[in-house]
N, C-alpha and C positions, 0 to 999 in steps of 0.2 A: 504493500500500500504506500504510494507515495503520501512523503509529509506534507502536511499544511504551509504556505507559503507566511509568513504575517509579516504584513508591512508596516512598520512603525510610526504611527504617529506621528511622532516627533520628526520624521525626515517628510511626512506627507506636510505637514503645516509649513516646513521650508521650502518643498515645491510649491506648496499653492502659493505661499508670499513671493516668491522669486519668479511665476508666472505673472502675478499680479501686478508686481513692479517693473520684471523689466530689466534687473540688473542684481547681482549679487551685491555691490556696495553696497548700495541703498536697503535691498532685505536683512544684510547684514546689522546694519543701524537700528534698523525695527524692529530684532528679535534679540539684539544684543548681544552680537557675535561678530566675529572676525568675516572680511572677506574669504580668504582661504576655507574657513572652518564651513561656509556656505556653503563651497565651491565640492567640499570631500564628503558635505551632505550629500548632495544632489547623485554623485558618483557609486554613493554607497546604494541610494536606491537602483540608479541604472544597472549595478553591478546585481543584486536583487531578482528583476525582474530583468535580466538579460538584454535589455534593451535601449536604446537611446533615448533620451526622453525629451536634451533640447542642445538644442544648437545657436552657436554666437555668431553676429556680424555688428564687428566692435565692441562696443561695450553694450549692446542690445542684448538682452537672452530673447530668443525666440522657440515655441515648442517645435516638436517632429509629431507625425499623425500619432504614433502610441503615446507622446507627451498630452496630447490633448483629450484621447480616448482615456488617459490616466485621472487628469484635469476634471472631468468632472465626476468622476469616483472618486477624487479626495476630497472636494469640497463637502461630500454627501458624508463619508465617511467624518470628517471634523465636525460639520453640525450635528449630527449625533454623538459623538465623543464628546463634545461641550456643554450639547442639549443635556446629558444624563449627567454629566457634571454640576450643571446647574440646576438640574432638579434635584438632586441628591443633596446640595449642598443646601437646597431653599434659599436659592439668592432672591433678593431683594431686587425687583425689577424696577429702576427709575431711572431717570436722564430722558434726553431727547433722541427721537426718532427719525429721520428725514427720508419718505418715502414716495418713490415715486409711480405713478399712474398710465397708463397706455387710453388717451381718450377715445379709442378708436377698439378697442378689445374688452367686454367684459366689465367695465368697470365697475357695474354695480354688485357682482359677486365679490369684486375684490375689497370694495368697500366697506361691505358687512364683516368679511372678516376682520378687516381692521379696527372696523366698531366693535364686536365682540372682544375682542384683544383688549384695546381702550378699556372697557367695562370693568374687564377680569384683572386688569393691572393698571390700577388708579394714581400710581408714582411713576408712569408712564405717560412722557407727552410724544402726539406726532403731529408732524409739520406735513401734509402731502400736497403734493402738486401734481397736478393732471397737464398733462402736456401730449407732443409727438414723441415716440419712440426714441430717435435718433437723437431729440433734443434731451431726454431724460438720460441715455447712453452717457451723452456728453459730460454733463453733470457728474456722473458718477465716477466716470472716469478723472474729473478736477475733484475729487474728492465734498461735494455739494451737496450728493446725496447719498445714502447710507444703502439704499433696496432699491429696485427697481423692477417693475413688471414692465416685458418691452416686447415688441412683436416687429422680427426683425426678416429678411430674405436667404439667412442663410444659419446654418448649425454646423458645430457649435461658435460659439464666440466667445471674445473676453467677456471673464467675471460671470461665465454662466454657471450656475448651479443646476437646475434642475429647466430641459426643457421639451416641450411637446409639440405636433403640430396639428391645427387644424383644418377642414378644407370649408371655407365658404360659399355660400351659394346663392342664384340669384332669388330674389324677390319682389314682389311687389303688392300692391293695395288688393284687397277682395277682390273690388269688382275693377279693377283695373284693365283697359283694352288695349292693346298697343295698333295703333292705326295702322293701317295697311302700305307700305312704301312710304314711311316717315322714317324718320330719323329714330333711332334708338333714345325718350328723356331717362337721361343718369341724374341720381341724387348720390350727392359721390364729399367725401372729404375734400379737402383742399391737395394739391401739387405736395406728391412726397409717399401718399398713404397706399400702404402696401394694398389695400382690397379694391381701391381707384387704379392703381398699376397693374391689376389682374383682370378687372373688367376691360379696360381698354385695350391692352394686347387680344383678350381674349374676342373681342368685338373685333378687329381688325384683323384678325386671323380668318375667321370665316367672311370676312368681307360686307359686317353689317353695319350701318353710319349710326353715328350717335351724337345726339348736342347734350352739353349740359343744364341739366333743367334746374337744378337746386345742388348746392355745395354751402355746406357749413363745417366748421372743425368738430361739434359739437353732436353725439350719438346720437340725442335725444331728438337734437333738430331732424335727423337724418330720417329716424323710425317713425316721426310724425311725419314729415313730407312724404315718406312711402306710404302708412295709410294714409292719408287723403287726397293719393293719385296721382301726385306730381312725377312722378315716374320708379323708374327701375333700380335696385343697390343691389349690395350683396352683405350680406349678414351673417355670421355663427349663426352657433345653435343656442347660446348663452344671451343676442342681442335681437334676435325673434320675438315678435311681439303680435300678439293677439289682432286681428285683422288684418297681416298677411296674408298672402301665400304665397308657394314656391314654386319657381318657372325651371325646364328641365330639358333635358336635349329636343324632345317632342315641341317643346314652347320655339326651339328655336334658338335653345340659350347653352352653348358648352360648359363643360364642368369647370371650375377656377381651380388652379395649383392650391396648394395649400397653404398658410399659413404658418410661419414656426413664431411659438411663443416660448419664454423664457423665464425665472427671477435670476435676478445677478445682483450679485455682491462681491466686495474686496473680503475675502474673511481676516485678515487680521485686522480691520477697518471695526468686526462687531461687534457690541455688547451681550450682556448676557441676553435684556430685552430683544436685543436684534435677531440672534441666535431663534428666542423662542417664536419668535414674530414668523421668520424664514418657516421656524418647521410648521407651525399652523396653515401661513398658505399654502408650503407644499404638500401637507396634508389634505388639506381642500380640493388642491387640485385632483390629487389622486382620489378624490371623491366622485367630481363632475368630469375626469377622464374615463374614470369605469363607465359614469352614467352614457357616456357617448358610444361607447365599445359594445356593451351590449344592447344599444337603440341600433346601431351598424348589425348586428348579428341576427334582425327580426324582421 
């Protein structure tokens, strides 16, 4: 019987920080170690799991595919080693939280859980901002924000912890008609929004014209313009709303690629609150991922 591999902790927390960062100096300073001493971490896991894990141009660290396939099994692996830390220890959850939003994904599942979180841990404050993806990326990346839900064109990426994808699809109002030899009306996010760039390749693939009828940043604007007619979007299953419905290859409408969704964090960046915060929504998630899986299988 071969033995168990264990990979230690201790050298997964220096990869994820020296993925994070970017540079062995700099991890070095934040975990209060030597360059070198970084450098013979990083080595000891490669040597480990027989593999490369990242490779330098200059003083840049950049991963290799198993460095990144690693990447997000250790950040998963540290939130649990912390999580059970921290519940064991009954840490006292307080400080501030800065998290950030995808207005374009979901957002009112992810709100409630942050409401319940709030409720259940009252020495906890959170500052959240709803934005675009890319603009929330950013942030986190200048260190502004602490979390981030972000729905992005590609997996995996920096700072992602746990991510999933899903496929949207189109809709429209009940009694919605689409005129005969008109133009396709789109109620579409503004320039940037991943489900706007899927409709439109997608419409100019099969060769259908489309104007824009209605564009706001804003979800809510979107779901009320589609019930009451002003044209065509494309929505999840989590942003479907009651007097819809759904148009299909038969309508005339090709499938959309899918959507990849994310949370991303720096983890030497979190608190214990942060830590706990992280596992709740990706416990959630793996709530309303089942729920999809088995709606797919019926």
């Amino acid at each position: 019987m071969r033995a168990p591999l264990n990979l230690q902790t201790d050298l997964l927390r220096t990869f994820v920080t020296a993925a994070d960062l970017g540079n062995y100096t700099e991890t070095g300073r934040v975990l209060g170690r030597t360059q070198p001493a970084i450098s013979l971490q990083i080595k000891r896991l490669e040597q480990l799991l027989d593999r490369q894990l990242v490779k330098h141009s200059g003083k840049k660290l950049n991963l290799t595919g198993d460095g990144q396939m690693l990447l997000s099994y250790a950040r998963q692996i540290l939130q649990l080693n912390d999580s059970a830390a921290s519940q064991i220890r009954r840490s006292n959850l307080s400080g501030v939280l800065r998290v950030g939003l995808p207005i374009d994904y979901s957002i009112g599942f992810f709100q409630s859980e942050i409401v319940n979180f709030m409720q259940e841990n009252t020495g906890v404050e959170l500052d959240i901002l709803c934005g675009w993806s890319r603009d929330l990326l950013d942030l986190l990346h200048a260190d502004q924000l602490d979390i981030v839900i972000a729905v992005t064109d590609s997996m995996p990426m920096p700072y992602v912890s746990l991510h999933w994808s899903e496929r949207p699809y189109w809709v429209c109002g009940r009694d919605f008609s689409l005129a005969p030899g008109k133009p396709v009306p789109l109620v579409v996010h503004p320039e940037g929004c991943a489900y706007r760039a899927r409709m439109l390749h997608a419409l100019e693939a099969t060769g259908q014209n489309w104007r824009i009828a209605f564009c706001s940043p804003g979800i809510n604007a979107l779901q009320n313009a589609v019930i009451s007619g002003l044209g065509i979007s494309a929505l999840t299953r989590k942003t479907y709303q009651p007097g819809m419905r759904k148009l299909v290859v038969a309508d005339g409408f090709p499938p959309l690629p899918p959507i990849n969704v994310g949370i991303f964090y720096k983890h030497i960046r979190l608190s214990d609150a942060a830590i706990r915060l992280v596992e709740r929504i990706s416990n959630g998630v793996a709530g309303f991922q089942k729920t999809i899986i088995v709606r797919n299988h019926k």
